[in-house]
C-alpha positions as CSV (number, residue, x, y, z in Angstrom):
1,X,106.5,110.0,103.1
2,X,110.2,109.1,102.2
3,X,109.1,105.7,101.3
4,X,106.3,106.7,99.5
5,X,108.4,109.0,97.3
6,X,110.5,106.2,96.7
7,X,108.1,103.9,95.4
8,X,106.3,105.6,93.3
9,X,109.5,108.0,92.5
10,X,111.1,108.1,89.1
11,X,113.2,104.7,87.8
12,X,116.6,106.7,87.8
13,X,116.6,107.6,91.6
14,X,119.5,106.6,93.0
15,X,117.1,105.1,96.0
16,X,116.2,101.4,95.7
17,X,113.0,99.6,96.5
18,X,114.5,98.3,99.9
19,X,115.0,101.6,101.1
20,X,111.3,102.7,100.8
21,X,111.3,99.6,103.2
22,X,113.5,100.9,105.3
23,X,111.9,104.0,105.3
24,X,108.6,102.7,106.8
25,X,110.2,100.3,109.0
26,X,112.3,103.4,110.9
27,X,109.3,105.4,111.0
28,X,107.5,102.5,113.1
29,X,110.6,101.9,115.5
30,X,110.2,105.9,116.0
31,X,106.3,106.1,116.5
32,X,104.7,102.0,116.7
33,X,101.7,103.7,116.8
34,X,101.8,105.2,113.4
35,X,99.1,102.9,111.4
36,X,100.3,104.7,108.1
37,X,103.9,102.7,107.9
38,X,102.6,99.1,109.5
39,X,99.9,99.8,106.6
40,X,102.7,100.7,103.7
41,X,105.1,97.9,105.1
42,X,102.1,95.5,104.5
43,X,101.7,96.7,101.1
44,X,105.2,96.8,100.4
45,X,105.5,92.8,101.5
46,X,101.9,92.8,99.4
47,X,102.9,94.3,96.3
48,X,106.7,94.5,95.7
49,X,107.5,91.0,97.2
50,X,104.0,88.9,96.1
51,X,103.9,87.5,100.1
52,X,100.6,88.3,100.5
53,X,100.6,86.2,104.1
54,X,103.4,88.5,106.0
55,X,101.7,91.5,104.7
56,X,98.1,90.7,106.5
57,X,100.3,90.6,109.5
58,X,101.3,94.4,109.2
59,X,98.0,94.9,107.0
60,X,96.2,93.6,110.8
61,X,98.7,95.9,112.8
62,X,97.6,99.1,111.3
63,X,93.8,98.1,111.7
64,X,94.2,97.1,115.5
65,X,96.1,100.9,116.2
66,X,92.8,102.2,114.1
67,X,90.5,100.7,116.2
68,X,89.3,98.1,113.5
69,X,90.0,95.1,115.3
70,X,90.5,93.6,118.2
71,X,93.6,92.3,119.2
């Protein structure tokens, strides 16, 4: 939720894009079963840094842990 807040937060936050990053990344090291953040770090990679190929890769991650796909 941190990193959500951040993104989509108000511009004079003294939070920066990177730490919405951060914020899903910590929260997959805690649970790497949480499909949520692998989904919002692909979107992140997807929409804030245009690199549409290393988001699929977290995009995939949080489909496998759904039960979309088959690793």
């Amino acid at each position: 939720m941190r990193g959500n807040l951040i993104e989509l937060g108000p511009e004079n936050t003294p939070h920066t894009l990177q730490d919405a990053l951060e914020s899903y990344q910590t929260a997959v090291k805690l649970d790497p079963k949480f499909a949520e953040a692998w989904e919002e770090i692909g979107h992140y990679y997807d929409a804030v840094l245009a690199d549409e190929k290393s988001a699929q890769k977290f995009l995939q991650e949080a489909e496998r842990l759904r039960g979309n796909l088959v690793a």
